[in-house]
NUVEXDO-48075 format. One record per residue: x, y, z of N, C-alpha, C, O in turn. Coordinates in steps of 0.001 Angstrom, whole numbers, plus 500000, padded with zeros to 6 digits. Example, Ala and Ser with C-alpha at 12.3 -4.5 7.8 and 13.67 -1.06 7.14 Angstrom:
# residues 2
513190494310507800512300495500507800513200496700507800514236496681508465/512850497750507080513670498940507140512900500030507870513409501138508039/
END
This chain:
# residues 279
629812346205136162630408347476135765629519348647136146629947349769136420/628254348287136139627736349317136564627185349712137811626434350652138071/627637348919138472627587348474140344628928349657140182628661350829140447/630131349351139809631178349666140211630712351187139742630567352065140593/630518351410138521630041353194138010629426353846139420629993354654140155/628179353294139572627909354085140425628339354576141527628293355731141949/628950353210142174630254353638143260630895354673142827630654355685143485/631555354794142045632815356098141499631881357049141544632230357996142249/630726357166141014629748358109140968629258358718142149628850359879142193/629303357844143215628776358165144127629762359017145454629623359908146292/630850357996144927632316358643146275632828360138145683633342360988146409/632584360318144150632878361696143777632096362486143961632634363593143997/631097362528144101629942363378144705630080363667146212630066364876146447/630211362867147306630909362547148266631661363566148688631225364586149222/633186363229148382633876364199147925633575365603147382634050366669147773/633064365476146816633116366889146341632272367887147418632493369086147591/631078366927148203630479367649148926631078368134150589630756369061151331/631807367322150681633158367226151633633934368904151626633778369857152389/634798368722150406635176369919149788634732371210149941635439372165150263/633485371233149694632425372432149450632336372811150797632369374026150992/632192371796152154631772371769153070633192372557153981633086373462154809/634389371930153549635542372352153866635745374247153795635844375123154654/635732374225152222635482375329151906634612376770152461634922377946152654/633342375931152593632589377120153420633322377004154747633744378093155137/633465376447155179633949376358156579634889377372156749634736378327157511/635947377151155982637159378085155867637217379245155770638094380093155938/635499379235155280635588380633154333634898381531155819635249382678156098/633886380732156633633281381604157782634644382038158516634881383234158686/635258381351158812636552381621159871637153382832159469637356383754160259/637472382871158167638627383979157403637431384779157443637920385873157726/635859385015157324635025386082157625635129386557159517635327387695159942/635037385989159893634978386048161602636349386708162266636519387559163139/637078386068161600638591386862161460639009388332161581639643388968162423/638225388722160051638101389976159418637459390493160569638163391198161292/636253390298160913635781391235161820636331390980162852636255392009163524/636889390169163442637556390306165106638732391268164767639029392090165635/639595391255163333640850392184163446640227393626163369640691394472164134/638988394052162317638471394993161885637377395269162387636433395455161618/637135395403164125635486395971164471634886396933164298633666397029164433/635531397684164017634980399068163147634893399435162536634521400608162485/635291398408161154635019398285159901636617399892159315636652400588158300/637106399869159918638115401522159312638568400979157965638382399824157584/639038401714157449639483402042156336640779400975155471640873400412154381/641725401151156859642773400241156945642777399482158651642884399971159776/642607398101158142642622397807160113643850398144160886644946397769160468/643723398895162097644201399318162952644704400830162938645578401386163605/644017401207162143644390403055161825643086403635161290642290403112160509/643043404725161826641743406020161689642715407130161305643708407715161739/641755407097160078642154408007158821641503409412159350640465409232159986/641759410271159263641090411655159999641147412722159433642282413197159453/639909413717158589639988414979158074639586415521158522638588415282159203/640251416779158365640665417599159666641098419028158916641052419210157699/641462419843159756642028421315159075643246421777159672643441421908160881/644279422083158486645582422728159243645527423590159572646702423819159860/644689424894159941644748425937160082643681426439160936643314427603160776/642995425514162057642282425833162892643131426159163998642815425468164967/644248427071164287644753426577165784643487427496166796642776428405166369/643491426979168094644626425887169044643227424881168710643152424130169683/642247424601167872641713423073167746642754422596166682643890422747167133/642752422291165950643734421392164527644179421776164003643355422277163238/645563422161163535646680422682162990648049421614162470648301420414162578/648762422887161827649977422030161565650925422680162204650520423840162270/652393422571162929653153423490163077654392423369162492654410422585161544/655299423833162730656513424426161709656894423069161389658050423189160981/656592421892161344657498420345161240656231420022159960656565419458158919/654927420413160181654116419817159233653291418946160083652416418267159545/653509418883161573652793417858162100651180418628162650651101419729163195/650077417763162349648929418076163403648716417942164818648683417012165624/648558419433164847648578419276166671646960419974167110645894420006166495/647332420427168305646113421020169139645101420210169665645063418981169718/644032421292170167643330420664171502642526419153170428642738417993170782/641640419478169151641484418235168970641503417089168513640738416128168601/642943417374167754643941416451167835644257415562168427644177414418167981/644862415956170013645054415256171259644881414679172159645479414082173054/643160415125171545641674414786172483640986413232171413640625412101171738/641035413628170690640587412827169681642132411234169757641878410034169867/643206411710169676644077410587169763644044409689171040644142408468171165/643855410813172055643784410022172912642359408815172847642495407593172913/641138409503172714640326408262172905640557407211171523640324406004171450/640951407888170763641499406414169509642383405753170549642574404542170660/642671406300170971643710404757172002643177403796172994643628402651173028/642193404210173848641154404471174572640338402885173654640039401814174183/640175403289172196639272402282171760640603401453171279640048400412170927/641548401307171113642527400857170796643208400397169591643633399332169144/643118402103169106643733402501167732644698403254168257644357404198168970/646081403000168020647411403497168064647733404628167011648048405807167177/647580404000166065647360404949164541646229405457164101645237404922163607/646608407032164439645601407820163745646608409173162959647506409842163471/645886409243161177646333409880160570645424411237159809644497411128159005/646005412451160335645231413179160251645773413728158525646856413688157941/644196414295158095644770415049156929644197416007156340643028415751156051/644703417419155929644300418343156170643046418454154618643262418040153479/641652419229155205640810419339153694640502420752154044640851421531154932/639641420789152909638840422287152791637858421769153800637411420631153654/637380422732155102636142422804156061635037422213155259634549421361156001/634344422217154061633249422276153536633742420733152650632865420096152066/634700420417152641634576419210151755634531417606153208634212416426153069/635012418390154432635106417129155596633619415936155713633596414720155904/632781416693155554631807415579155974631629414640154580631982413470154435/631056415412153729631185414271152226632151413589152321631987412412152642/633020413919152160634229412937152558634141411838153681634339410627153576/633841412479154634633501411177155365631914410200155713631443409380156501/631587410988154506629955410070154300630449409168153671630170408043154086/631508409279152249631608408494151351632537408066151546633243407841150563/633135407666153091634169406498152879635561406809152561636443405956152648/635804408170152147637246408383152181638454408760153306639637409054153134/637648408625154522638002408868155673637271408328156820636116408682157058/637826407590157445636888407528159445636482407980160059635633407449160776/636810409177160163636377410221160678636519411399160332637290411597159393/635805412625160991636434414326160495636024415020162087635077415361162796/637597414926162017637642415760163696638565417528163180639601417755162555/637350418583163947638051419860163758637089420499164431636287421171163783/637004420438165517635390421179166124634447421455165594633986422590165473/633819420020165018632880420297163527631953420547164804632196419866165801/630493421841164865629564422054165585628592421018165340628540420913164115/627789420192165873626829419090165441625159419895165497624542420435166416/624818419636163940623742420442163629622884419529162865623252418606162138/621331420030163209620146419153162452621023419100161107621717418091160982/621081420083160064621827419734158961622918418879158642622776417995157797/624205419094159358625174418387159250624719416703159583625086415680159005/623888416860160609623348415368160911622710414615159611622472413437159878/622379414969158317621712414392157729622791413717156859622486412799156097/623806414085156951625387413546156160625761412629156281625941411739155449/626102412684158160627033412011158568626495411875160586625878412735161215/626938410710161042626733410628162181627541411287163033628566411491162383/627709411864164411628449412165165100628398411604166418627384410962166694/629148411703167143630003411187168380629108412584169512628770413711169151/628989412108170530628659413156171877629622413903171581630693413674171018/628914415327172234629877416600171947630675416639173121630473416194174251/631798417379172526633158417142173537633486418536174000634031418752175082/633031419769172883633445420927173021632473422059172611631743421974171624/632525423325173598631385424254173274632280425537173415633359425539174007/631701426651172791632558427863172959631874429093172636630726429283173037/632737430273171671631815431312171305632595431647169732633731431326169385/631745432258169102631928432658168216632156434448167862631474435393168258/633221434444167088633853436081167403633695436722166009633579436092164958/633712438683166208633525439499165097634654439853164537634335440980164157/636283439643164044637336439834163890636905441230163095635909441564162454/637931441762163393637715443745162708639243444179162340640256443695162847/639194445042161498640724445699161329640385447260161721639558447873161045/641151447981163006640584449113163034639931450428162579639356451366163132/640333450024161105639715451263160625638311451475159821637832452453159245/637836450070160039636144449936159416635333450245160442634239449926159975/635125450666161567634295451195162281633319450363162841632376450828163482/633471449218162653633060447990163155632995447628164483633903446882164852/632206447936165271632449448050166940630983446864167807630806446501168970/630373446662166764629309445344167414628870444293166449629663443974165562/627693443714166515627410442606165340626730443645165195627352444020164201/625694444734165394624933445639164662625480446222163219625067446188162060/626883446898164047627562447244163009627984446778161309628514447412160396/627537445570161403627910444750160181627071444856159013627572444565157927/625751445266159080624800445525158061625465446590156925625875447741157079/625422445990156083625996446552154573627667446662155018628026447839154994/628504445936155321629593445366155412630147443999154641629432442997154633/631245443999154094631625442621153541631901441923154732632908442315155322/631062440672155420631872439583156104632619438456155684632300438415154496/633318437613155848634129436862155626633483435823156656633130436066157810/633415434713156029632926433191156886633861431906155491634081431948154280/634160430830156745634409429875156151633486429147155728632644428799156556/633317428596154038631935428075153384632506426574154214633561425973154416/630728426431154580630358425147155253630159425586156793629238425033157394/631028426633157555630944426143158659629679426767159403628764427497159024/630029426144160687628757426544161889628400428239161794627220428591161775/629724429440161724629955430714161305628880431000160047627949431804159987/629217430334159377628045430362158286627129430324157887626771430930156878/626303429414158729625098428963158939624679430119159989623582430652159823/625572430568161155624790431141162398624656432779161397623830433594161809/625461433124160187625815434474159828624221434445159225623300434855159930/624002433955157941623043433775157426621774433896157843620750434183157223/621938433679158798620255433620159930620458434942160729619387435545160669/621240435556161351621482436414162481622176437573161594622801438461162175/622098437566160604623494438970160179622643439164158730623422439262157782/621274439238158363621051439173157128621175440576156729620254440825155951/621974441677156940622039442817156513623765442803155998624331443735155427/624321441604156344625794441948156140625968441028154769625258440027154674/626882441344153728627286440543152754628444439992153047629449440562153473/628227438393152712628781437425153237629548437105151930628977436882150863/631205437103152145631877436382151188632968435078151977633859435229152813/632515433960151387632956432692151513633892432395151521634248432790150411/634931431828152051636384431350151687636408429938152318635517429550153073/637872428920151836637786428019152186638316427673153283638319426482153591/638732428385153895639669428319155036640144429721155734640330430748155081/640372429589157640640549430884158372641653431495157376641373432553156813/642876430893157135643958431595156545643575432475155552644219433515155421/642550432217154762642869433015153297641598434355153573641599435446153004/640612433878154575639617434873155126640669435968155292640598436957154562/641851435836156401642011436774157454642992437709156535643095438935156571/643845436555155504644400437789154314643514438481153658644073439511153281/642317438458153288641162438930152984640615440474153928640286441636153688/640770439654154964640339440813155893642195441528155677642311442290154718/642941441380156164643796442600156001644593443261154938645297444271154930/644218442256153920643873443332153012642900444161151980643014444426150784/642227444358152636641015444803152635639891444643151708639302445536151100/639689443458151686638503442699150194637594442725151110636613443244150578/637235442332152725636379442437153592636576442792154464637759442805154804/635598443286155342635609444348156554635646443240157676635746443723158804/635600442156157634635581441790159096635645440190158862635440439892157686/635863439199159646635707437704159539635180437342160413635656437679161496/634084436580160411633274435703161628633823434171161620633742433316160738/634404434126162901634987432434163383635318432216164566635201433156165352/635603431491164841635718430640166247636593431823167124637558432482166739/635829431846168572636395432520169557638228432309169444638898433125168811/638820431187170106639506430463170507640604430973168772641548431761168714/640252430516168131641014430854167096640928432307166716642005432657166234/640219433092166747639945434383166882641240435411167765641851436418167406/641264434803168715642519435331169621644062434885169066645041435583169333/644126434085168550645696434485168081645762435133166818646822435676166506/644896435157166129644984435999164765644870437185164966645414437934164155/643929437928166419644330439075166653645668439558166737646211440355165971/646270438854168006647439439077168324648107438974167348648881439931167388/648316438339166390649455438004165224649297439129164240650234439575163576/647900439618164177648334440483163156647469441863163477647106442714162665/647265441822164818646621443341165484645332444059164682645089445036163974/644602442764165355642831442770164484642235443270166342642763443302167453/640779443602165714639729443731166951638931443023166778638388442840165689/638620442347168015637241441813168222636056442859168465635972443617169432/634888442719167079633841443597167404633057443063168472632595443902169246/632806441888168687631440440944169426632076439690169675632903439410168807/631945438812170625632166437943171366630711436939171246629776437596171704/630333435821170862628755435655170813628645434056171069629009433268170196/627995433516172614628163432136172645627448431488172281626221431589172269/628219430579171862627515429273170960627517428024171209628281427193170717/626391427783172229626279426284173478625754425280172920625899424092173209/624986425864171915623741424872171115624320424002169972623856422916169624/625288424559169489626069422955168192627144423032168872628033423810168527/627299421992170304628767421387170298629302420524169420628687419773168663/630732420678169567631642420063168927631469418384168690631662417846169780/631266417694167972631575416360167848632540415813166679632883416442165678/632985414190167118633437413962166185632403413337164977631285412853165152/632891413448164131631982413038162513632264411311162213633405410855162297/631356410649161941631549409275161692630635409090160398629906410067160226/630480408012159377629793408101158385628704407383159312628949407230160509/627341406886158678626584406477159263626455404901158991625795404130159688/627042404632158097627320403092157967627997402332159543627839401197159992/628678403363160013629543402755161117629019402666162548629907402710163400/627815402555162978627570402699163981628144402197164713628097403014165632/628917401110165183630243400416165964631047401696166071631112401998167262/631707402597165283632442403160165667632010404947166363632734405902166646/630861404790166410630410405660167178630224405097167884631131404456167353/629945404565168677629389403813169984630795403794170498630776404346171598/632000403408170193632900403218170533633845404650171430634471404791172481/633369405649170011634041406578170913633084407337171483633613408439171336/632098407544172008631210407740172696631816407199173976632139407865174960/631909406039173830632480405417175627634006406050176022634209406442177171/634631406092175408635911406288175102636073408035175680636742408511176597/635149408659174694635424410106175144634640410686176365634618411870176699/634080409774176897633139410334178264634258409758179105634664410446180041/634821408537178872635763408131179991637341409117180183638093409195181154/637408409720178934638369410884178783638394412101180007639234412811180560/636881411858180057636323413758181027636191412730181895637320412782182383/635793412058182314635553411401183819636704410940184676636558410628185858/638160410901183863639386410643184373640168411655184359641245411363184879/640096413121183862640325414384183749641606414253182266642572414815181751/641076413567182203642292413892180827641636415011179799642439415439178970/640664415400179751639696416303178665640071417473179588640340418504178972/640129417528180581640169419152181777641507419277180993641730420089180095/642324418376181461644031418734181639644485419145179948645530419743179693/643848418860179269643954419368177488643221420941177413643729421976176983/642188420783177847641253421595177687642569423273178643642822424383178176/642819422934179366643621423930180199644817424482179622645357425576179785/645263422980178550646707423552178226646627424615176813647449425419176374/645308424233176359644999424733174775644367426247174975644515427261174294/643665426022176079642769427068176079642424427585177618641373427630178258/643836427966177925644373428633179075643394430050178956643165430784177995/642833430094180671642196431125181291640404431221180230639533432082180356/640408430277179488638892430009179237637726429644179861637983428971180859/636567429806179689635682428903180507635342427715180373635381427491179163/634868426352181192635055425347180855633518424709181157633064424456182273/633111424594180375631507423830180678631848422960181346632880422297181240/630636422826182454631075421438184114630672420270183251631443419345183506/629505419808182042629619418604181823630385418023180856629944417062180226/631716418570180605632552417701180472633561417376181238634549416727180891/633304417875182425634173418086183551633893416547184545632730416195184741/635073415717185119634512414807186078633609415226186836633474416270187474/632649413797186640631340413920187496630291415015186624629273415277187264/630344415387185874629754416287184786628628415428184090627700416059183583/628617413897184006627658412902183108627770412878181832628682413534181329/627177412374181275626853412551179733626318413700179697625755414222180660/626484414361178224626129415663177696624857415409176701624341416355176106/
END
């Protein structure tokens, strides 16, 4: 009987180690899995979640349907395809809340011509810059506002967080700076008269003139924080990814042929231009 015990004793142990063995087994595969469906670890596999701003046009906007469009929008979808994400869902935040947000995982990315800066770098990782431009003095004619000189003891208007903000602070310390969260509520600001002027993006600068018959005091370029996209830093796979992705964009002219339709009769830096290299 106790010949036979130990037998039972012994084939259930057996067994059981069989099992265990099964088990892990199963369990590496359904891990190996995960990452072959999910190499970039996103949010949801096969879609990049994206914060972004409705009210940057011609970079990121919404138009009369509610949909996000513009230059980097289109630029950005395309190389999500490029890495071979079909689905990408953009969604609109406050400028100053995009990178936390995408430090902590509530998003894949934050595409809106975020400028890439020693600071911003300590957040969040970014992608090679895709886009460079200038930064403008928006005026309503009757503040007398005719250069950046002019601005000392003036209310300016900057969006809190952005590159505008950072460059005002350092270069404009005679002007008082009031914050808003977004171009839209600045530029009602500026016309109706809580501030004398708004500092923001060239490119967006020009249709808000036209729309609501503002002046540009100063024109002022800004080569040194190009545009990148924002990645958290956990993800290094998915920077690397679009890194390849968006150089192969400009090297096949698909970045020219966007770049032309958004921002007709602009200047176009040659290295993002084919044959241009890495930046």
């Amino acid at each position: 009987m106790r010949i036979i015990s130990r037998l039972k004793t012994t084939a259930l142990a057996a067994a059981a180690a069989g099992s265990l063995l099964l088990l892990t087994a199963c369990g590496g595969a359904s891990a190996g899995s995960q990452a072959q469906d999910n190499p970039y670890d996103l949010i949801t596999p096969g879609q990049i979640r994206v914060a972004s701003l409705g009210d940057a046009k011609p970079y990121t906007f919404t138009d009369s349907s509610g949909k996000f469009t513009g230059f980097d929008v289109e630029f950005f979808t395309d190389v999500a395809h490029r890495v071979g994400i079909d689905e990408v869902v953009f969604t609109g935040q406050d400028f100053s809340a995009i990178l936390p947000a995408v430090a902590n995982g509530q998003f894949d990315a934050g595409v809106a011509a975020i400028g890439i800066t020693p600071e911003r770098k300590q957040t969040v990782d970014f992608s090679d810059g895709y886009l460079a431009g200038y930064l403008t003095v928006l005026t309503r004619k009757d503040t007398g506002i005719k250069s950046a000189k002019d601005l000392a003891g003036h209310r300016l208007a900057v969006v809190q967080g952005s590159l505008q903000e950072a460059y005002a602070v350092k270069h404009f310390p005679q002007a008082n700076l009031v914050r808003f969260p977004d171009n839209n509520t600045a530029i009602s600001g500026l016309n109706s008269g809580a501030v004398d002027a708004h500092f923001l993006d060239y490119e967006a600068a020009k249709d808000y003139a036209k729309k609501f018959d503002l002046l540009s005091a100063a024109d002022i370029p800004s080569f040194d924080a190009p545009a990148g996209f924002a990645v958290s830093k956990s993800n290094p796979e998915l920077k690397k990814a679009l890194d390849k992705a968006l150089h192969e964009s400009m090297e096949d002219g698909t970045w020219k042929k966007l770049y032309e339709k958004w921002f007709p009769g602009s200047p176009m830096p040659k290295q993002y231009l084919p044959g241009g290299g890495k930046n």
